[in-house]
C-alpha positions as CSV (number, residue, x, y, z in Angstrom):
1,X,-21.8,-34.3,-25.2
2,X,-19.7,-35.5,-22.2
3,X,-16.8,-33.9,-24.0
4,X,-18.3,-30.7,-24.2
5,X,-19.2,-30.4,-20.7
6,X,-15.8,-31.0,-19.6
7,X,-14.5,-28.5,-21.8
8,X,-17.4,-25.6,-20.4
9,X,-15.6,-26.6,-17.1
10,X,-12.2,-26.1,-18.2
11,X,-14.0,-22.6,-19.1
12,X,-16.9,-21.8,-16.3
13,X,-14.1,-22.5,-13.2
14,X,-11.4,-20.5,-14.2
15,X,-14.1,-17.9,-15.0
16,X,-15.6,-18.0,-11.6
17,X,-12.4,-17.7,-10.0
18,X,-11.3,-15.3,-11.9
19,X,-14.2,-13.1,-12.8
20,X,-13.9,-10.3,-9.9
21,X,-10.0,-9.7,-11.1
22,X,-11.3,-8.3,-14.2
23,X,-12.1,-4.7,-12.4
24,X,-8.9,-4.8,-10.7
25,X,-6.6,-1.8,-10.8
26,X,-3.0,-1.8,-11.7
27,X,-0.9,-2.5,-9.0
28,X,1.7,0.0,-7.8
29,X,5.0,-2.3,-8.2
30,X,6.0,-2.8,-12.2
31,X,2.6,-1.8,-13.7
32,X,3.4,1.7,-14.1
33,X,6.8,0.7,-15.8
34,X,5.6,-2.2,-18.2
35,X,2.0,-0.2,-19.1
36,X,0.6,3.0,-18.0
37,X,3.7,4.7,-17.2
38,X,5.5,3.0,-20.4
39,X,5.7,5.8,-23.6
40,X,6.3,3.2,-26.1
41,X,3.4,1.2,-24.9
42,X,0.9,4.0,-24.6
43,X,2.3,5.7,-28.0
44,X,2.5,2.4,-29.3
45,X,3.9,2.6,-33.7
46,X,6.7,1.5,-35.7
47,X,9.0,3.3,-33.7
48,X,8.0,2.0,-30.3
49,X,8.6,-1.2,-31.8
50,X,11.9,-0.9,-32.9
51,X,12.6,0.5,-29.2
52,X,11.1,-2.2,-27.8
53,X,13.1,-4.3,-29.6
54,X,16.5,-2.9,-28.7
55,X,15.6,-2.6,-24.6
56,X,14.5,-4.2,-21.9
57,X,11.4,-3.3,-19.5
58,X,11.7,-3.6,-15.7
59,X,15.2,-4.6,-15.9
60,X,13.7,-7.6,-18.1
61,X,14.3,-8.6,-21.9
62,X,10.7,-9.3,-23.1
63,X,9.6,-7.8,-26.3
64,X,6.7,-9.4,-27.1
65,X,5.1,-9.2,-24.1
66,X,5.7,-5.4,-24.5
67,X,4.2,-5.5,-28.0
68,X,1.2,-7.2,-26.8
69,X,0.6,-4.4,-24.8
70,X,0.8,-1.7,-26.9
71,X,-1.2,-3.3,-29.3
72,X,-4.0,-3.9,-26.7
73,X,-3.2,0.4,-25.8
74,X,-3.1,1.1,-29.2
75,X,-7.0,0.0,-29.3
76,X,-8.5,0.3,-26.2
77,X,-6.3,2.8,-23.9
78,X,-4.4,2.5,-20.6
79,X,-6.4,4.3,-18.7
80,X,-8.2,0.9,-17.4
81,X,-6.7,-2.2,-16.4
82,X,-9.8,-4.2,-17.8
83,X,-8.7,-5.0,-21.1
84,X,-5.2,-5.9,-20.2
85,X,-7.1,-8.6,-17.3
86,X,-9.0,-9.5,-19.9
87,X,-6.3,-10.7,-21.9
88,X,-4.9,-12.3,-19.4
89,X,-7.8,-14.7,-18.5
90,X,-8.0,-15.6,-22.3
91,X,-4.1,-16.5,-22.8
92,X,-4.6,-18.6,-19.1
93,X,-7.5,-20.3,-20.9
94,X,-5.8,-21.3,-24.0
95,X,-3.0,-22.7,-21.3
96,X,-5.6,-24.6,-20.2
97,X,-6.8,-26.3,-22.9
98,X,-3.6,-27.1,-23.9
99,X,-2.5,-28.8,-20.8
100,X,-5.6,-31.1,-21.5
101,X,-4.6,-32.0,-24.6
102,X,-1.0,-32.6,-23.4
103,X,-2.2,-34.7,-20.5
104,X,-4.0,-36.2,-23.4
105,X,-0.5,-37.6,-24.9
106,X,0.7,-38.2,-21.6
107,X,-1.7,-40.3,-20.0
108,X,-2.3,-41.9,-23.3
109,X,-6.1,-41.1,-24.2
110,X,-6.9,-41.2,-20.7
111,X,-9.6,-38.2,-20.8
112,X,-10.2,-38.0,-17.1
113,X,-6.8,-38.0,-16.2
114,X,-6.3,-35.2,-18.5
115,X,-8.9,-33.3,-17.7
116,X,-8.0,-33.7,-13.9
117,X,-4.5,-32.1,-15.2
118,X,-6.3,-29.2,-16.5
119,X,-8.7,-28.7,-14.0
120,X,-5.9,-28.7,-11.3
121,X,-3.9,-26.6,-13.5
122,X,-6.5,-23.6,-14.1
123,X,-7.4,-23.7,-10.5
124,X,-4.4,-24.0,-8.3
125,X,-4.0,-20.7,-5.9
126,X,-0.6,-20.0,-6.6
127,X,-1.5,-19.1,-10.4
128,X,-3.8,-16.6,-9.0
129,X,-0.5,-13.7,-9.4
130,X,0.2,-15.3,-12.9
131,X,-3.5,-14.2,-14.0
132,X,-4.6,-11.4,-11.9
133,X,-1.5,-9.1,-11.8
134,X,-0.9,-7.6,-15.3
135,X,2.9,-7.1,-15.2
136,X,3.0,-11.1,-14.9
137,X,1.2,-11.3,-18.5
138,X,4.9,-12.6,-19.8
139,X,4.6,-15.7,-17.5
140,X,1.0,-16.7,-19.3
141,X,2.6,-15.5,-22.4
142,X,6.1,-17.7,-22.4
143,X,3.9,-20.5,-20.7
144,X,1.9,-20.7,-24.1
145,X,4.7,-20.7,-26.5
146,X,6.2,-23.2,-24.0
147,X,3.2,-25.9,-24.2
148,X,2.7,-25.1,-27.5
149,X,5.7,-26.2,-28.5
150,X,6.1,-28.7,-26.1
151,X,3.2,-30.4,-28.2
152,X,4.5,-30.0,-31.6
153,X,8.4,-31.4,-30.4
154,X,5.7,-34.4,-29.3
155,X,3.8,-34.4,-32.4
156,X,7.0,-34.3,-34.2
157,X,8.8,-37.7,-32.5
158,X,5.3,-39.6,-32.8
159,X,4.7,-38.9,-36.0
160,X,8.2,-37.8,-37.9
161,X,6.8,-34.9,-39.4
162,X,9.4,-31.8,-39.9
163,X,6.9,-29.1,-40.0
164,X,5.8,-29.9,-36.2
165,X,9.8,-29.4,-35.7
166,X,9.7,-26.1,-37.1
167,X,6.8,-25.0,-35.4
168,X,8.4,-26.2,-32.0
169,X,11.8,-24.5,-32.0
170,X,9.5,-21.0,-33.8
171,X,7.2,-21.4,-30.6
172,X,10.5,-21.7,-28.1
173,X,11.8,-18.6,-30.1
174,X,8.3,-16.4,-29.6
175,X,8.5,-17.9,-26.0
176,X,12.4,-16.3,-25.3
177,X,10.6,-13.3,-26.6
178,X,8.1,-13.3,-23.7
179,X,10.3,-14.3,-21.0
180,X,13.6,-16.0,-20.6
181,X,12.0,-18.2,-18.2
182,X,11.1,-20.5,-21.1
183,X,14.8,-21.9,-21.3
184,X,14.3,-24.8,-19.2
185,X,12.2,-25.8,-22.0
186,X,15.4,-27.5,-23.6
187,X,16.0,-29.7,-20.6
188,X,11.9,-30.4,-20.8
189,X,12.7,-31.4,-24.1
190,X,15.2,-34.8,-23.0
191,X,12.8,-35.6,-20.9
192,X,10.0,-36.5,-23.3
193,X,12.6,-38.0,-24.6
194,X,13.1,-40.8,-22.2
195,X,9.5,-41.0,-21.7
196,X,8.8,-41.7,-24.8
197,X,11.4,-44.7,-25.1
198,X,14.2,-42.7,-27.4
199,X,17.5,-43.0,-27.0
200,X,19.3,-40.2,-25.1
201,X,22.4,-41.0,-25.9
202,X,21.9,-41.5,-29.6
203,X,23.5,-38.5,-31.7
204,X,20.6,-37.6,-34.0
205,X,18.6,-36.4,-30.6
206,X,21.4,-34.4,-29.6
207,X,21.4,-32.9,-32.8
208,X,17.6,-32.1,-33.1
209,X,18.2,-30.0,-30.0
210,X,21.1,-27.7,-31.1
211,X,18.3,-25.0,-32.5
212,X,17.1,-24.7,-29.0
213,X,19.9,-24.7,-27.2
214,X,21.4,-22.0,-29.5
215,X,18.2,-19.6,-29.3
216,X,18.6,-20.5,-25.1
217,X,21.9,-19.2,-25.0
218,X,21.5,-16.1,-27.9
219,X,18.8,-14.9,-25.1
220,X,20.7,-15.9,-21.9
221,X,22.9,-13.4,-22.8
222,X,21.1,-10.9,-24.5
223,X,18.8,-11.0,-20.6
224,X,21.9,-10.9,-18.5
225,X,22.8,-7.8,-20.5
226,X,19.9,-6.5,-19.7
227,X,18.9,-7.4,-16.0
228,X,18.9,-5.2,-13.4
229,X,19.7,-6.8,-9.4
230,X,18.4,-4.2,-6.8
231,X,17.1,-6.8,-4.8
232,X,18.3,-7.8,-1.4
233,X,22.0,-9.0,-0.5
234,X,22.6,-13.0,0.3
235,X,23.4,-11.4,3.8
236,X,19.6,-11.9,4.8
237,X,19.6,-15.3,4.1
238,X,20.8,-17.5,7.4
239,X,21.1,-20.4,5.3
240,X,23.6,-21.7,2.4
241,X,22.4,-21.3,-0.8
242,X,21.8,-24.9,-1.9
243,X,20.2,-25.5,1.4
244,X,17.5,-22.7,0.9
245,X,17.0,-23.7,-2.8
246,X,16.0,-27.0,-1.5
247,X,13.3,-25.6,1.1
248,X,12.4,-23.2,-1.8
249,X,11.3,-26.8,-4.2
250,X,9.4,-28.4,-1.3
251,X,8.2,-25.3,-0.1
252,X,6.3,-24.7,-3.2
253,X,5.1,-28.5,-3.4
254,X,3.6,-28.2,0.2
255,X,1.7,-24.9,-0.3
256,X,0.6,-25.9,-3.9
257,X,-0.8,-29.3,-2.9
258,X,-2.3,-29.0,0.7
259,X,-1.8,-25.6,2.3
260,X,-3.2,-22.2,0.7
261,X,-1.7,-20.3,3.6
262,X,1.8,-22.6,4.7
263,X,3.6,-19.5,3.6
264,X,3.0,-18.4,7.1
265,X,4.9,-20.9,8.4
266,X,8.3,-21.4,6.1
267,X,10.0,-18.8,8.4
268,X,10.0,-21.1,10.9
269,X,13.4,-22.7,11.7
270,X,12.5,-26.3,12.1
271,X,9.8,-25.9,9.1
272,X,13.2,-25.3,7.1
273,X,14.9,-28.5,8.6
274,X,11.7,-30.7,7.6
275,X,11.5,-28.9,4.2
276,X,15.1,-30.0,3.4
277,X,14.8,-33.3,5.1
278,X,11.8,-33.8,2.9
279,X,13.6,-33.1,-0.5
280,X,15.3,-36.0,0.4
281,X,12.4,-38.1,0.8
282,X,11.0,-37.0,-2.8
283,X,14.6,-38.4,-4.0
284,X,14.2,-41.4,-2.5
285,X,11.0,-41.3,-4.2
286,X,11.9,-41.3,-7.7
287,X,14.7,-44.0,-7.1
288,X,11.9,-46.0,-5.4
289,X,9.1,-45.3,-8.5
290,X,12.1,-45.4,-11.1
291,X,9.8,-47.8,-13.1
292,X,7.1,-45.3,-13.6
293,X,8.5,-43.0,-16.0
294,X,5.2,-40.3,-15.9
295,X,6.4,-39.9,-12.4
296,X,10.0,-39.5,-12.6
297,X,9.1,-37.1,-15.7
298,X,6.4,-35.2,-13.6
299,X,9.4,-34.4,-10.6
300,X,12.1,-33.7,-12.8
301,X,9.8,-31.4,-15.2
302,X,8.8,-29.6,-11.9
303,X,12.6,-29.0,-10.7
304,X,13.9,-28.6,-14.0
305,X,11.2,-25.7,-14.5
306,X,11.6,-24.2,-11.0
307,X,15.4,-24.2,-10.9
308,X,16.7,-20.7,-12.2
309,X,13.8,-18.8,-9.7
310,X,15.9,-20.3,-6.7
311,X,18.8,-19.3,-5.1
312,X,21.2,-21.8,-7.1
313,X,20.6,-19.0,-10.0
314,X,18.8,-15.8,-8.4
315,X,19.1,-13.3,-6.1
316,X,15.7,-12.4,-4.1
317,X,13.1,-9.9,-2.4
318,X,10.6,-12.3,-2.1
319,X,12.4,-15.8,-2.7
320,X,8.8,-17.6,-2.8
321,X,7.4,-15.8,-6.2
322,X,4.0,-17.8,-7.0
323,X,4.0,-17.0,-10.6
324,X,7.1,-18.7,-10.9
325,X,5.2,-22.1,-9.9
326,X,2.6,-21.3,-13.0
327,X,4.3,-24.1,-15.5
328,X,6.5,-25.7,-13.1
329,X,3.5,-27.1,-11.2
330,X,2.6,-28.9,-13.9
331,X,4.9,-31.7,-12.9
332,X,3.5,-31.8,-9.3
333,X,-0.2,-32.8,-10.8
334,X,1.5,-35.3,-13.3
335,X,3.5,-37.4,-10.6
336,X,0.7,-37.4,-8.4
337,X,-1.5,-38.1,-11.3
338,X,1.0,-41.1,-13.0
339,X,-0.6,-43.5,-10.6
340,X,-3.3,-46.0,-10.8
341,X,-6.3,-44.8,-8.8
342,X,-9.6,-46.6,-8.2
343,X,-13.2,-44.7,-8.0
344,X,-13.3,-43.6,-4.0
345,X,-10.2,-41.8,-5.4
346,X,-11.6,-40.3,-7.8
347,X,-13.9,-38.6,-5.0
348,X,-11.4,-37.8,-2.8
349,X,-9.8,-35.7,-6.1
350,X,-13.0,-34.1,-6.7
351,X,-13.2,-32.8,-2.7
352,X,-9.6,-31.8,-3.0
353,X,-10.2,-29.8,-6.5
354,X,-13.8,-27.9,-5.1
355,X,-11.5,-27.2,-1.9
356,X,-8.7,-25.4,-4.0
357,X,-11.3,-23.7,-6.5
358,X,-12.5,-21.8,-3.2
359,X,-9.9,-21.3,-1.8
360,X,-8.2,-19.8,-5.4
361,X,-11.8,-17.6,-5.3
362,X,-11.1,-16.4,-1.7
363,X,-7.5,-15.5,-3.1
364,X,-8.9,-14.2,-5.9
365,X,-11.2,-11.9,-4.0
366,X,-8.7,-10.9,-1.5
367,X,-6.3,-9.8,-4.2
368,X,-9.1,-7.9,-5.8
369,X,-9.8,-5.8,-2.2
370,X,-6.1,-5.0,-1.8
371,X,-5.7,-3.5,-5.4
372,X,-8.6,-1.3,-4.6
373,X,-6.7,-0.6,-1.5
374,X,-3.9,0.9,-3.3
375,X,-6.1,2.8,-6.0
376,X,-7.8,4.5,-2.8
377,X,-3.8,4.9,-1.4
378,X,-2.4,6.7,-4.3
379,X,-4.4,9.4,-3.6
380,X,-3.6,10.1,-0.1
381,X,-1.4,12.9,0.3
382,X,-1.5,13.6,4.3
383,X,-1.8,11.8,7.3
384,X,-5.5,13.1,7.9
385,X,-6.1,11.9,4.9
386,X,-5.0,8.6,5.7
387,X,-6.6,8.5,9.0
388,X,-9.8,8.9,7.0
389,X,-9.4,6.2,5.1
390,X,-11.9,3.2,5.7
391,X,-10.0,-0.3,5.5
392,X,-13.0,-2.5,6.4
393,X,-13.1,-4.1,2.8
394,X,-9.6,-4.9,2.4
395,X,-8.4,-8.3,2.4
396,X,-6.7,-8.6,6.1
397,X,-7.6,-11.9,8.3
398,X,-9.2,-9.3,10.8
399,X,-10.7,-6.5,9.6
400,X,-10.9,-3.0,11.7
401,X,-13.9,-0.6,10.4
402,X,-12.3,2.4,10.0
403,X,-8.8,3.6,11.1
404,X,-9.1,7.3,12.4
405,X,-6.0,8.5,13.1
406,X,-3.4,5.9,14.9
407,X,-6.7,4.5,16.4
408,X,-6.9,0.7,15.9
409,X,-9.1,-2.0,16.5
410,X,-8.0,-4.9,19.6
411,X,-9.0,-7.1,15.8
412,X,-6.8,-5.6,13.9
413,X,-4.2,-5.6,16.4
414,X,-4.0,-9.3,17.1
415,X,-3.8,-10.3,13.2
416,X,-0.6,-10.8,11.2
417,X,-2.7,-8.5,8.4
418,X,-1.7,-5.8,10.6
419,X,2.3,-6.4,9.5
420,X,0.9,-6.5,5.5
421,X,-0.5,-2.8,6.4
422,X,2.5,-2.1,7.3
423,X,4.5,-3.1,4.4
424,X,1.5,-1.3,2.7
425,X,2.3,2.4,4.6
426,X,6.1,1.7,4.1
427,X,5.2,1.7,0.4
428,X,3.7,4.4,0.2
429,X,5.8,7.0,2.4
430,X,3.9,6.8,5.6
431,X,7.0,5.8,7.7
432,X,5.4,6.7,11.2
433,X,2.2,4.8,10.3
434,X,4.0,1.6,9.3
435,X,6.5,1.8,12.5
436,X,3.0,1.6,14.6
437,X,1.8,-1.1,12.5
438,X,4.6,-3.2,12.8
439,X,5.0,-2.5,17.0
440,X,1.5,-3.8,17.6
441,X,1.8,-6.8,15.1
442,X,4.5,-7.8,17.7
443,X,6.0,-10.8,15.5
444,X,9.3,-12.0,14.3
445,X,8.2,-10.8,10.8
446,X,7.4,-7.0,12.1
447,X,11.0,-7.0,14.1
448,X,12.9,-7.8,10.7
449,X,10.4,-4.9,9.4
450,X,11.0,-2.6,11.7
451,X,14.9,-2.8,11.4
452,X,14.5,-2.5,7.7
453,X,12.5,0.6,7.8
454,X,15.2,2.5,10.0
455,X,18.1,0.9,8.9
456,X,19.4,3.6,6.1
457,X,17.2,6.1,7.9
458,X,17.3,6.5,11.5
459,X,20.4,4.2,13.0
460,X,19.1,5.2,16.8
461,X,15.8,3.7,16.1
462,X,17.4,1.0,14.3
463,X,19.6,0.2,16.8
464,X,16.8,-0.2,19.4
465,X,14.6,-2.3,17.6
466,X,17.5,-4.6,16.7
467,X,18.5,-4.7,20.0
468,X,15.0,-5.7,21.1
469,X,15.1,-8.8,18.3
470,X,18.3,-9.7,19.7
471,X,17.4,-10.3,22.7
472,X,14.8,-12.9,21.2
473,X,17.1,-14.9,18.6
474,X,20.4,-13.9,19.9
475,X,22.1,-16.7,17.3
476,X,20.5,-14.4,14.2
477,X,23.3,-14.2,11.8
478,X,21.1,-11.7,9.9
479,X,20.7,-9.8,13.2
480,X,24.7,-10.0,14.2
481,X,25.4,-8.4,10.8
482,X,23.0,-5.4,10.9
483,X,24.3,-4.9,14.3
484,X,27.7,-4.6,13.1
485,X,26.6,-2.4,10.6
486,X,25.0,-0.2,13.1
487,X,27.6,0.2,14.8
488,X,30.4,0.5,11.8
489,X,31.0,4.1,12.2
490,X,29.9,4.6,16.2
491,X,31.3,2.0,17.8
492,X,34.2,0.0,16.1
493,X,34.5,-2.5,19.5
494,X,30.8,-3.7,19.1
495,X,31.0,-3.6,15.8
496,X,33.9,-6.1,15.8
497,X,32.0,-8.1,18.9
498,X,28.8,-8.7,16.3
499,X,31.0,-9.7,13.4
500,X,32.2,-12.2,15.1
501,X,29.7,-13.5,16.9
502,X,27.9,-13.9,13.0
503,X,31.4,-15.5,12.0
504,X,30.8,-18.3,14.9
505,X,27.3,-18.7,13.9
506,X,27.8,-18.8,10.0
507,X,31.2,-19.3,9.2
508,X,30.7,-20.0,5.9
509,X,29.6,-16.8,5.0
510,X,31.9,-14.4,3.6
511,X,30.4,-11.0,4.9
512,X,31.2,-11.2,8.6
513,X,35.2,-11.4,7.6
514,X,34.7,-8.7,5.0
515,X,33.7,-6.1,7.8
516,X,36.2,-7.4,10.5
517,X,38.8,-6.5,7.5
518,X,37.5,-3.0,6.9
519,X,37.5,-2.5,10.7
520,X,40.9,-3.5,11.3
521,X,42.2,-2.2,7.7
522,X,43.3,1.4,10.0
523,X,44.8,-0.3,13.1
524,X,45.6,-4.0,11.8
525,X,46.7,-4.3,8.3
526,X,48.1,-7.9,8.9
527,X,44.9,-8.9,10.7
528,X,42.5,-6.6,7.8
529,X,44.6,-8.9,5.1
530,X,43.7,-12.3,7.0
531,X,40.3,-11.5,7.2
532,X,39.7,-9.8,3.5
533,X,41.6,-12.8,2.2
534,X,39.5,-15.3,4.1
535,X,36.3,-13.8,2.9
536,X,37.7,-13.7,-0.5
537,X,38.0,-17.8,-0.5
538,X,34.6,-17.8,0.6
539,X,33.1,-15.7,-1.8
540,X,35.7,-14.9,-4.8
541,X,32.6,-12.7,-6.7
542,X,31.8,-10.1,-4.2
543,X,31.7,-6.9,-5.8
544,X,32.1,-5.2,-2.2
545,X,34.9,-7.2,-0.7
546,X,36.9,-6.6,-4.3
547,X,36.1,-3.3,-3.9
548,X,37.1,-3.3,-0.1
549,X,40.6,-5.1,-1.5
550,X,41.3,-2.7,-3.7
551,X,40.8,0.4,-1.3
552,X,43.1,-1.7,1.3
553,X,46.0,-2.5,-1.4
554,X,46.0,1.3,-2.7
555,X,48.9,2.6,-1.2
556,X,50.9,-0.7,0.0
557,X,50.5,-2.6,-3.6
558,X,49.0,-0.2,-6.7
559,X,49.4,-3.4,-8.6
560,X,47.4,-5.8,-6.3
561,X,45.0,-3.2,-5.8
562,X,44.2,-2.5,-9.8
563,X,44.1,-5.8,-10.2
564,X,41.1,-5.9,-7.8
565,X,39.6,-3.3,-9.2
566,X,39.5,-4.4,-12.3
567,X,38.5,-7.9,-10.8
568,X,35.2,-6.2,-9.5
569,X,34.8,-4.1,-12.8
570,X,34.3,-7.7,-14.9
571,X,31.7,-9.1,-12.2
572,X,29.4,-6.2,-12.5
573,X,29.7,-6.2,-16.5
574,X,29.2,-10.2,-16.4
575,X,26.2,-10.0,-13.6
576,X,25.2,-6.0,-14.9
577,X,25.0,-5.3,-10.8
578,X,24.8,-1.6,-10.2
C-alpha cells in the first residue's frame, strides 16, 4: 500500500503544478515554426515524413519530435495547444517514474532516497519551460530515450544480458532523433561505469561503447549541418568564455537548489566573481568526497550533461536556458542525496520539497498569465488598441489595473516587471511603448534594452541612451564597443577613442582590434595590418575579421586576400553561420 501512495505522489504533484498549463496558448517564439505554422505537421502523411526526415525545424535536427507532432495534429488538430500540453505532462511523468526506478539502482533499494530523487525531479522550477512550453517537447522527449537507456546499459552490466544492450544503444538512437542534446549520454555511460566498480581502462568497455559513440558523431554532424546561429555575437559577453561557462554551472546549481528568483541577481559583477570562485569550491569538493562515488557521479553527470548549452560549445540569446537543466539536474539531487542523513533531515527535505512545489505552482501560474498575455497581444493591431488592453492578470511582481494609453501605475513603475513588458512590446512591434517601459524601469537591464532597441534603428537615440549608461559603468566593454559602432561612420576619432578604451578593458578580446583595423585600413595601412593581425591571433575563426582581411589585402595582395576569403568561406560551411 505504502508503495502505491508514493507512486500517486509521483502523479498528484506534478499534476497540481502543472494542471493550469494545460489551457495554455502557444507561445509566440518557435511554436508557430515547430506546430501551427509547420505544413508538414498540420498535413501530417507519408510525405511529410519523408520531409521531415531530410530537414531540420527551427534550425534544429529533430525528427521525431516532429513526428510526434503530426501524429498528435493528424488526430486532434492544431488549432489548440491542449493536446500537445497534454502530451507533454504524460512524457514528464513517465521521466519521473523512471528516475525513481533509477534512483532505485543507485541508491541500492533505498526507496525513500529514490523517491526523494523523483519527487525533486518532477518538481524543480526550472523544469517548469521543459513541460509547459510545447516547442521544448524534444527535451522531455530525448530525456526519456536518455533514462531509458540509461537503465537498460545498467540492466545490461548487472546482469550480462545482450538484449538490454540492444535496447540501450536503440533508445540513444530514438533519443538523437529528438534532440542532439542526448550525446552526453556517452560520457554518462563511463561514468556508471566507475560506479559500478568496472574497469575503465579495460578494452572490452571501450568497445561496448563504439555504437554510441558512432550514432553521437553520425548526428553531430548531421545537426551542425543543419543549425542555424542568429543569436547574439560573443561581443556582449564582458567575460572570457571559460570564465562565463563556469558562472553558467554554478549559476544553475544555486537557482535550482535554493533561489527560484537568483536569476535576478547573476548580472551582478561580484555575483559572477563568487559564482566562479564557487566552482572551485565544488572541485575541491569532489577531491575531498573522492571516496563517495554517488557523489562524484552525481557532479560529473551534472557537468557532463550541462556542458554543450554553455559557452565552451554555444553561442547565446539567453545563456541561462532552464530547460537545458531538465536531465542535467539530476546530478545535483544525487550528490546531495549520496549522503547519510538521519530523521530531522528527512524533515528538513520535506520543508525544502513543499517549498519548491509552490514555488514551481507560482511559476507555473505565472507562465500560464503571460501566454494569455500574448494570445490577447497578437491581436492588437494599433496603439489604442493596446492602450485598452487590461494587464492586471498577467504575471508581473506589481501589477497596474489597466494601462490606458502611456498611463502607468507608481506599482508598475517601481517593478523590474515593467522591463519584461517591455521586452514584451519590443516583440511585438510597439517600439514607442517598449522605449517608455524601459525609461521608467530605470535599471541596468532597461539601459542595455534601450540601446538594443535603437541600435540598428535610430543611432541618435542610441547614441544618447548609451551615453547615459556610460556615464554609470564607464569600464563596460560591451558599452565601449557599441559606442564605437555608433560612431563608425560619424565620427571616426571617437570611434577610435571607444575601441580602445574596450581594448584596455578587455584585451583579450579580439573585436576592439578588428574595428581599430577597419578604421585605420583608409589612412593607416601599416597600423590597419597590426591591428587586423592582432585580432586575428586572438580570434583565428571570426568570420568578420576574415572577411575585413580580405577586403584590406584586395588590391595590395590578391593572393593573401583570396586566401582569407576562402578562410571565412570554410568557417561558415563548418559552423553553417549565415
Amino acid at each position: 500500500m505504502k508503495k502505491y501512495i508514493l507512486f500517486s505522489l509521483l502523479v498528484l504533484v506534478p499534476l497540481f503544478i502543472y494542471m493550469h498549463s494545460f489551457y495554455d496558448a502557444y507561445i509566440t517564439w518557435d511554436d508557430g515554426v515547430q506546430v501551427y505554422e509547420n505544413s508538414e505537421v498540420k498535413n501530417f502523411g507519408f510525405e511529410s515524413f519523408k520531409i521531415i526526415l531530410s530537414s531540420n525545424t527551427a534550425g534544429m535536427y529533430q525528427p521525431l519530435t516532429s513526428i510526434c507532432f503530426g501524429i498528435l495534429a493528424s488526430i486532434y488538430g492544431v488549432s489548440s495547444a491542449f493536446t500537445f500540453h497534454v502530451f507533454s505532462f504524460v512524457v514528464h511523468i513517465l521521466n519521473t517514474f523512471l528516475v525513481y526506478f533509477l534512483g532505485i539502482r543507485l541508491f541500492k533499494k533505498n526507496k525513500l532516497k529514490a523517491f526523494l530523487l523523483a519527487l525533486l525531479f518532477t518538481s524543480q522550477p526550472m523544469s517548469i519551460d521543459a513541460v509547459s512550453w510545447v516547442s521544448a517537447t524534444s527535451t522531455l522527449l530525448f530525456s526519456l530515450f536518455f533514462l531509458i537507456s540509461l537503465h537498460c546499459y545498467i540492466l545490461f552490466l548487472e546482469k550480462e544480458n545482450q538484449k538490454q544492450y540492444l535496447f540501450s544503444v536503440l533508445a540513444f538512437f530514438l533519443g538523437c532523433l529528438c534532440k542532439v542534446q542526448i550525446i552526453p549520454l556517452v560520457g554518462v555511460l563511463f561514468l556508471i561505469d566507475f560506479l559500478l566498480d568496472k574497469p575503465l581502462l579495460n578494452k572490452k568497455m571501450w568497445l561496448q561503447k563504439i555504437p554510441y559513440l558512432f550514432i553521437a558523431f553520425i548526428f553531430g554532424l548531421v545537426a551542425l549541418s543543419f543549425r542555424s546561429v542568429t543569436l547574439v555575437a560573443t561581443s556582449a559577453l564582458e567575460y572570457n568564455k571559460v570564465y562565463f561557462a563556469l558562472n553558467q554551472f554554478i549559476g544553475y546549481v544555486i537557482e535550482l537548489v535554493s533561489l527560484p528568483h537568483y536569476a535576478l541577481l547573476r548580472s551582478n559583477e561580484w555575483i559572477l566573481h563568487g559564482q566562479a570562485f564557487l566552482f572551485f569550491i565544488l572541485g575541491v569538493g569532489v577531491y575531498c568526497f573522492r571516496k563517495n562515488k554517488l557523489f562524484v557521479f552525481g557532479v560529473l553527470f551534472f557537468l557532463m550533461n550541462l556542458v554543450l548549452q554553455t559557452t565552451l560549445f554555444s553561442k547565446f540569446n539567453n545563456p541561462y536556458g532552464r530547460r537545458y537543466v531538465y536531465v542535467a539536474g539530476l546530478g545535483v539531487w544525487i550528490a546531495i542525496l549520496s549522503f547519510n542523513y538521519k530523521k530531522r533531515h528527512i524533515y528538513i527535505a520535506s520543508l525544502f520539497i513543499l517549498f519548491q512545489v509552490l514555488a514551481a505552482k507560482a511559476t507555473s501560474v505565472g507562465r500560464s498569465a503571460n501566454s494569455e498575455l500574448f494570445v490577447s497581444l497578437s491581436s492588437v493591431k494599433t496603439k489604442e488598441q493596446l492602450g485598452s488592453t487590461d494587464f492586471s492578470a498577467y504575471a508581473f511582481e506589481h501589477h497596474a489595473k489597466t494601462i490606458n494609453g502611456y498611463d502607468f501605475s507608481p506599482e508598475l513603475s517601481a517593478s523590474s516587471g515593467l522591463n519584461n513588458l517591455g521586452i514584451v512590446m519590443a516583440r511585438f512591434g510597439f517600439i514607442d511603448f517598449a522605449e517608455i517601459c524601459f525609461i521608467k524601469n530605470d535599471s541596468f537591464e532597461s539601459e542595455d534594452n534601450l540601446v538594443q532597441l535603437f541600435l540598428f534603428k535610430d543611432i541618435e537615440k542610441a547614441e544618447t541612451y548609451l551615453l547615459k549608461s556610460f556615464k554609470n559603468r564607464p569600464n563596460s566593454f560591451d558599452l565601449c564597443i557599441k559606442l564605437g559602432y555608433v560612431y563608425l561612420k560619424t565620427n571616426a576619432i571617437k570611434a577610435e577613442g571607444y575601441f580602445k578604451r574596450a581594448i584596455a578593458i578587455n584585451p583579450n578580446s579580439a573585436i576592439g582590434y578588428m574595428n581599430l583595423g577597419v578604421i585605420n585600413s583608409k589612412k593607416n595601412k601599416p597600423k590597419a595590418e597590426e591591428y587586423f593581425l592582432k585580432a586575428l591571433t586572438l580570434d583565428s575563426k571570426n568570420i568578420k575579421l576574415l572577411k575585413n582581411l580580405g577586403v584590406f589585402y584586395k588590391e595590395t595582395n590578391p593572393e593573401k586576400s583570396e586566401q582569407y576569403y576562402k578562410q571565412a568561406k570554410l568557417v561558415v560551411q563548418k559552423n553553417n553561420w549565415n
